[in-house]
Biopython code that builds the backbone (N, CA, C, O; Angstrom):
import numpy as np
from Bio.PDB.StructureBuilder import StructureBuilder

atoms = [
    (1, "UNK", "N", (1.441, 12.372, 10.830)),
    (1, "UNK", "CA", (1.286, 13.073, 9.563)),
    (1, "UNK", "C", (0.899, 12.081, 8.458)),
    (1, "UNK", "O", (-0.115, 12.344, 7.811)),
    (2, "UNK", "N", (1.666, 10.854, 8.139)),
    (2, "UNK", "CA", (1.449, 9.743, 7.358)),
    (2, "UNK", "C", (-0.366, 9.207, 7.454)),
    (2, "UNK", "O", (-1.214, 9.146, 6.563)),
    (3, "UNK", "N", (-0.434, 8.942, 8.675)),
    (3, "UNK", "CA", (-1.732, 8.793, 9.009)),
    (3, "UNK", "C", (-2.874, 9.949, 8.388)),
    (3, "UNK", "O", (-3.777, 9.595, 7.631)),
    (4, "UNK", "N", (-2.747, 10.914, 8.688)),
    (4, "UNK", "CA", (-3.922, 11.715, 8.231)),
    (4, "UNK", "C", (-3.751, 12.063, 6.984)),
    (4, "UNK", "O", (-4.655, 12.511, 6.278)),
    (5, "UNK", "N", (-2.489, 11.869, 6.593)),
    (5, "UNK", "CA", (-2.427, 12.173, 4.811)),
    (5, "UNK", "C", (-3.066, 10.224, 4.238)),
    (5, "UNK", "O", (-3.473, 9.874, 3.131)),
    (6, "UNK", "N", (-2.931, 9.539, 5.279)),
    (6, "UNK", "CA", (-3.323, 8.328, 4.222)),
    (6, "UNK", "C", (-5.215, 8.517, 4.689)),
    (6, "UNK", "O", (-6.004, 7.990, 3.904)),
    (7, "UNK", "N", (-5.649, 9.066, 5.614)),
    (7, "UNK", "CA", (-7.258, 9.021, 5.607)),
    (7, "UNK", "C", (-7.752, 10.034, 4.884)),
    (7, "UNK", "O", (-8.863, 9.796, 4.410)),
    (8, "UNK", "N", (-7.229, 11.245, 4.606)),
    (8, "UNK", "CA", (-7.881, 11.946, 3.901)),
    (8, "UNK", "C", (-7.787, 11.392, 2.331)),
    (8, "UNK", "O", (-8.722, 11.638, 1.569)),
    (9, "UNK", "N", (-6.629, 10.636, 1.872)),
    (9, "UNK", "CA", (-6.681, 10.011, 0.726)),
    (9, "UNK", "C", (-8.129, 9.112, 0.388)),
    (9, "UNK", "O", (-8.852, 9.260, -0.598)),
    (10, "UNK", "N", (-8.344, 7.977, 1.711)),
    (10, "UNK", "CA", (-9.271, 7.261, 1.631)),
    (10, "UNK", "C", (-10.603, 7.956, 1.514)),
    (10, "UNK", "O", (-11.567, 7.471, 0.922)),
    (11, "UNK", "N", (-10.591, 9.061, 2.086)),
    (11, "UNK", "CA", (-11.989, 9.683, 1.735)),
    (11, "UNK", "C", (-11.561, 10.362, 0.584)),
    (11, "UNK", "O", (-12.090, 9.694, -0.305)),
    (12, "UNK", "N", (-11.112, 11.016, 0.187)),
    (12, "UNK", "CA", (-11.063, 11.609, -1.661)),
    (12, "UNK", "C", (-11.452, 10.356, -2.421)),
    (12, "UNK", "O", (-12.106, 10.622, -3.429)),
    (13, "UNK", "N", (-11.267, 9.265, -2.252)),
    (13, "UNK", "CA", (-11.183, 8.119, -3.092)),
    (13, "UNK", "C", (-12.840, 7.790, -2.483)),
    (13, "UNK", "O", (-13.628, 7.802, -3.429)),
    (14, "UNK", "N", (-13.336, 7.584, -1.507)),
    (14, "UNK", "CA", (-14.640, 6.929, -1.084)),
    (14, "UNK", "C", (-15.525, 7.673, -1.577)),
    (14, "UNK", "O", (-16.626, 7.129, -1.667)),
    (15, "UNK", "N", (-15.411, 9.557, -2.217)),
    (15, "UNK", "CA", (-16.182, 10.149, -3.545)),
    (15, "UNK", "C", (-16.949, 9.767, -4.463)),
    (15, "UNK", "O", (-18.113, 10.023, -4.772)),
    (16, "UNK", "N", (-15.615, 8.689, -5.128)),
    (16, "UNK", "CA", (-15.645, 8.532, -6.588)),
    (16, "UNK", "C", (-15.633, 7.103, -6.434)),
    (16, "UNK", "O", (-16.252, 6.561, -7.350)),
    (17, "UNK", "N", (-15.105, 6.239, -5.528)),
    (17, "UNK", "CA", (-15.025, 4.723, -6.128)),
    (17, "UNK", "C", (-16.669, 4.319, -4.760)),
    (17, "UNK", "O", (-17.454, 5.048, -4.153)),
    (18, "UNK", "N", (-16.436, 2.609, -4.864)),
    (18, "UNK", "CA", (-17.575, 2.336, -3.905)),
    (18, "UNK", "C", (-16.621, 2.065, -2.652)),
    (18, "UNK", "O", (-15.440, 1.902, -2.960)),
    (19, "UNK", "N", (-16.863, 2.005, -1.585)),
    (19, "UNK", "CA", (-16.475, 1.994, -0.353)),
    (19, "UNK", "C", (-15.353, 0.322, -0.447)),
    (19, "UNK", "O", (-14.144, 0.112, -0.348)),
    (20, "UNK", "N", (-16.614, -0.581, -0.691)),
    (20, "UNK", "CA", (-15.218, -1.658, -0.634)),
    (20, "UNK", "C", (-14.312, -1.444, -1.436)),
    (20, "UNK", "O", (-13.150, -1.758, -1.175)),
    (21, "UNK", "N", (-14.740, -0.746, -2.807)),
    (21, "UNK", "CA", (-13.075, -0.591, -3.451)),
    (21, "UNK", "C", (-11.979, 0.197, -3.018)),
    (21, "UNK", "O", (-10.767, 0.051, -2.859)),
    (22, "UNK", "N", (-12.939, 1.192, -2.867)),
    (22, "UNK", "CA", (-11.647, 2.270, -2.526)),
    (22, "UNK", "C", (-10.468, 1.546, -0.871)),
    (22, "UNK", "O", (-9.270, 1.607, -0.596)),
    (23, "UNK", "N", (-11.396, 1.090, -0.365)),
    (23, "UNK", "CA", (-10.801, 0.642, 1.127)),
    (23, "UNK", "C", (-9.969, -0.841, 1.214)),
    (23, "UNK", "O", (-9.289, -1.312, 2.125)),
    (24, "UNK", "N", (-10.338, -1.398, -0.207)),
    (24, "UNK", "CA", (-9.447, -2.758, -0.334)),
    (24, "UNK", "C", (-7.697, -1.816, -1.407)),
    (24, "UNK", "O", (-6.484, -2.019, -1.443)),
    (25, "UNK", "N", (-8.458, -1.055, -1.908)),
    (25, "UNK", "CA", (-7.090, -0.289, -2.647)),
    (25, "UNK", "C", (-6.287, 0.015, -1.232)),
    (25, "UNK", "O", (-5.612, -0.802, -0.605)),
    (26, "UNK", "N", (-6.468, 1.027, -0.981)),
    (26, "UNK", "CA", (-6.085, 1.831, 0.662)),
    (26, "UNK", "C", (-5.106, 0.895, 0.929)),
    (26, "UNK", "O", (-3.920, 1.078, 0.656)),
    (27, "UNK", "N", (-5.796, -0.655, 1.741)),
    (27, "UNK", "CA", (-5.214, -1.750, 1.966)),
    (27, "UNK", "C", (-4.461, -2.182, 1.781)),
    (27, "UNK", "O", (-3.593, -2.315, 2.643)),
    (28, "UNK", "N", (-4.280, -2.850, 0.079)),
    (28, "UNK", "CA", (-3.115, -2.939, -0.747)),
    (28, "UNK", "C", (-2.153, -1.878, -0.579)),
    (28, "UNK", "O", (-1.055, -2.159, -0.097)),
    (29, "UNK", "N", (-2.398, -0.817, -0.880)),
    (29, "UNK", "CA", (-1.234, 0.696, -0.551)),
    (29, "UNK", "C", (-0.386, 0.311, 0.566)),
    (29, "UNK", "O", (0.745, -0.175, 0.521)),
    (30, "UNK", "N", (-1.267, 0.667, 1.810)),
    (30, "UNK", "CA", (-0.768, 0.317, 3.414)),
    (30, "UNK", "C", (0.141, -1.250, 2.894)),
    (30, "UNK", "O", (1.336, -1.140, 2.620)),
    (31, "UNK", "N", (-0.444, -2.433, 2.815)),
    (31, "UNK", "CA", (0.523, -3.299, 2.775)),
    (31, "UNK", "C", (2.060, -3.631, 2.148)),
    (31, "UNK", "O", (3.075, -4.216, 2.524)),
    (32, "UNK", "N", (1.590, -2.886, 0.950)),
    (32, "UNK", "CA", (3.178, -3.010, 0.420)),
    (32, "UNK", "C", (3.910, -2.085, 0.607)),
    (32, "UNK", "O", (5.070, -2.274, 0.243)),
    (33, "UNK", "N", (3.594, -0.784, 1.206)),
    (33, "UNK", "CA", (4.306, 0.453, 1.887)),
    (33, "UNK", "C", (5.197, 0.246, 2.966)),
    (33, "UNK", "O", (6.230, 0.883, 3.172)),
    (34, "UNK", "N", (4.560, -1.038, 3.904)),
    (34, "UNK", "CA", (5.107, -1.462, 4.880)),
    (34, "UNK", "C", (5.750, -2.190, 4.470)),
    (34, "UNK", "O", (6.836, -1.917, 4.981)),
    (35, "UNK", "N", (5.940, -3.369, 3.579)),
    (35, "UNK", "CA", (7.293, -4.006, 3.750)),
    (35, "UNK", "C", (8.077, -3.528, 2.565)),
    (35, "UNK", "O", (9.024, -4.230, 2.211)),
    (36, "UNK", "N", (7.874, -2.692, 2.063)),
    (36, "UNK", "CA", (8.646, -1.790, 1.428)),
    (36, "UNK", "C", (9.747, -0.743, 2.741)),
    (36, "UNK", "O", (10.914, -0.735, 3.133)),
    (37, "UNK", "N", (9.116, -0.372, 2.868)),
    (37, "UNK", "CA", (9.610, 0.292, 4.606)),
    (37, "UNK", "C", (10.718, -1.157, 4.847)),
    (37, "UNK", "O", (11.912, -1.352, 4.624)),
    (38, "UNK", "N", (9.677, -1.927, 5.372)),
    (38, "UNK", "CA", (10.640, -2.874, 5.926)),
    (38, "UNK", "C", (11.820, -3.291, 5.215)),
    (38, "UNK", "O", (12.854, -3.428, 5.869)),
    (39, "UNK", "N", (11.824, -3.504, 4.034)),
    (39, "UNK", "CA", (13.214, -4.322, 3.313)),
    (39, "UNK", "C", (14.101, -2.881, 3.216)),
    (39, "UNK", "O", (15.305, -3.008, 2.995)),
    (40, "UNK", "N", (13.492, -1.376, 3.389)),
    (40, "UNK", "CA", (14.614, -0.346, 3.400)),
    (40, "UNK", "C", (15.046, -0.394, 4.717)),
    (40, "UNK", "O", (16.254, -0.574, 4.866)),
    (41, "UNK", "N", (14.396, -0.284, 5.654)),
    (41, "UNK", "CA", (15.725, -0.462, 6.662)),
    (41, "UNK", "C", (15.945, -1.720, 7.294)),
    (41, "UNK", "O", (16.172, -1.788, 8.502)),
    (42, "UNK", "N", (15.898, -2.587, 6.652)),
    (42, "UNK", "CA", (16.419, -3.771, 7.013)),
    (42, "UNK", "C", (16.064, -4.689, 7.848)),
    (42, "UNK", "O", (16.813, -5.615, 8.159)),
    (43, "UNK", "N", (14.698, -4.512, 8.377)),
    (43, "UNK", "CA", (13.582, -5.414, 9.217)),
    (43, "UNK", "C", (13.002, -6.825, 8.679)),
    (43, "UNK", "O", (12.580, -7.838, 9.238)),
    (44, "UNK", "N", (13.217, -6.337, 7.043)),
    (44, "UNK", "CA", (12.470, -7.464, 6.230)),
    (44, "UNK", "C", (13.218, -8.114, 5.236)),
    (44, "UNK", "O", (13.231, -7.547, 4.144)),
    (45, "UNK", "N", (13.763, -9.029, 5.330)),
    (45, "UNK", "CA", (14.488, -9.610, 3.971)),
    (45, "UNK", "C", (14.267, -9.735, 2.572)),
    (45, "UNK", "O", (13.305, -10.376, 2.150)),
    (46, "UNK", "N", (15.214, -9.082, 1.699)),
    (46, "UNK", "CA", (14.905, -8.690, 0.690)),
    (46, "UNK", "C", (15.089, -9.854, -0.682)),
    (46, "UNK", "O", (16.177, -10.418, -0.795)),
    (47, "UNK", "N", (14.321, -10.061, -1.367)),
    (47, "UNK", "CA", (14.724, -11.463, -2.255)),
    (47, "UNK", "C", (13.492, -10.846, -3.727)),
    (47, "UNK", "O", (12.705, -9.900, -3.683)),
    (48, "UNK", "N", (13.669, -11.476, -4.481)),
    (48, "UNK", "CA", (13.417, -11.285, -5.600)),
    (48, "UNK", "C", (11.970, -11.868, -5.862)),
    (48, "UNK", "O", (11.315, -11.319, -6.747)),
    (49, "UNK", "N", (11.596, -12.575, -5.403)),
    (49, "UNK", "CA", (10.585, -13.391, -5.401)),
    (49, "UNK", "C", (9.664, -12.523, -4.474)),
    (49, "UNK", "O", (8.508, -12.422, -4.887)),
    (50, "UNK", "N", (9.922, -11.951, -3.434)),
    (50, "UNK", "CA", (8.885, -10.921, -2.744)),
    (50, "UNK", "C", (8.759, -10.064, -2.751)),
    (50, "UNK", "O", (8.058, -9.478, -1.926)),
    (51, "UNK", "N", (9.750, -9.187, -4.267)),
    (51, "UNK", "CA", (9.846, -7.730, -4.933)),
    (51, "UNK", "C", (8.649, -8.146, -5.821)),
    (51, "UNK", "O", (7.474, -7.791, -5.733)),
    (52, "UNK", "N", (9.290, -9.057, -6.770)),
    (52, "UNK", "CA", (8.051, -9.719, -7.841)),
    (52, "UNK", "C", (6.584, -9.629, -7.549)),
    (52, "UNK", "O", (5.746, -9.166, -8.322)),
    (53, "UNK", "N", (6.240, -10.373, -5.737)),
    (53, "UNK", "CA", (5.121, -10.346, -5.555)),
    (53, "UNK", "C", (4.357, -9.124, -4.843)),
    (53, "UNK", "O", (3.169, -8.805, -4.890)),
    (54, "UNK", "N", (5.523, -8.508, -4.120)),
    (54, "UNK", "CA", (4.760, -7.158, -4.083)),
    (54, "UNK", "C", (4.727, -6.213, -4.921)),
    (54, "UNK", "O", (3.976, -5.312, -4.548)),
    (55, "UNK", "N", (5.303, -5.999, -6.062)),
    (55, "UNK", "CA", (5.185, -5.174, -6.787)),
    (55, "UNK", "C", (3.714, -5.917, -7.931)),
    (55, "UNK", "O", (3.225, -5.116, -8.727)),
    (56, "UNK", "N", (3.376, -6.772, -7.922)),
    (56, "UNK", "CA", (2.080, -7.192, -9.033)),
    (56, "UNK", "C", (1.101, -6.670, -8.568)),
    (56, "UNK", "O", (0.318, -6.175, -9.379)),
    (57, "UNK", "N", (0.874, -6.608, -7.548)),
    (57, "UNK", "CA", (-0.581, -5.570, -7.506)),
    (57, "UNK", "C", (-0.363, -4.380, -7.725)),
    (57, "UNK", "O", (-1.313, -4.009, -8.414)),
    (58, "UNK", "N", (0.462, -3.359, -7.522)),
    (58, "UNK", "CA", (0.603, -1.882, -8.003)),
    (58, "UNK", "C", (1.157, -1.951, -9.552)),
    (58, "UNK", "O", (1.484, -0.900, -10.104)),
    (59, "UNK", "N", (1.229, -2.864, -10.052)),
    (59, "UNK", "CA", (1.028, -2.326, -11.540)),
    (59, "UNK", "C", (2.623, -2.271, -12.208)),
    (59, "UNK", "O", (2.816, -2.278, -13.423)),
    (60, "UNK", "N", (3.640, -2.221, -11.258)),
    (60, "UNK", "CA", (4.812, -1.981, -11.604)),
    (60, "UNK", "C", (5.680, -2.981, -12.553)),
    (60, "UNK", "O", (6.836, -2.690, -12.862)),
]
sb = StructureBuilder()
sb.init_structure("model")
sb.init_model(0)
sb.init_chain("A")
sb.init_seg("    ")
for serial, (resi, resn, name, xyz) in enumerate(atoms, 1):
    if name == "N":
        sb.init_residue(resn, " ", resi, " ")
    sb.init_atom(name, np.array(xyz, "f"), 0.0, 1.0, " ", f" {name:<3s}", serial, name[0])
structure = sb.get_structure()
């Protein structure tokens, strides 16, 4: 389900932006989703310094 809700995103977005952008965004998304995932259930160690750095690209 995650999957086809994240490709149909990438194509709504490949519309309106240019292909490398929209697909380096996508990217960024997917990456910090996952170790976001990861530091919630406890796969990934959680520290302040790799909240800091994953949260600077989304703006937060």
């Amino acid at each position: 389900m995650a999957l086809a809700c994240s490709m149909l995103g990438l194509a709504y977005a490949v519309k309106t932006l240019p292909t490398g952008t929209a697909y380096a965004i996508w990217v960024g998304i997917g990456a910090t989703l996952t170790v976001a995932y990861g530091m919630f259930v406890g796969t990934e160690l959680v520290s302040l310094t790799k909240v800091l750095l994953i949260s600077g690209p989304i703006g937060v």
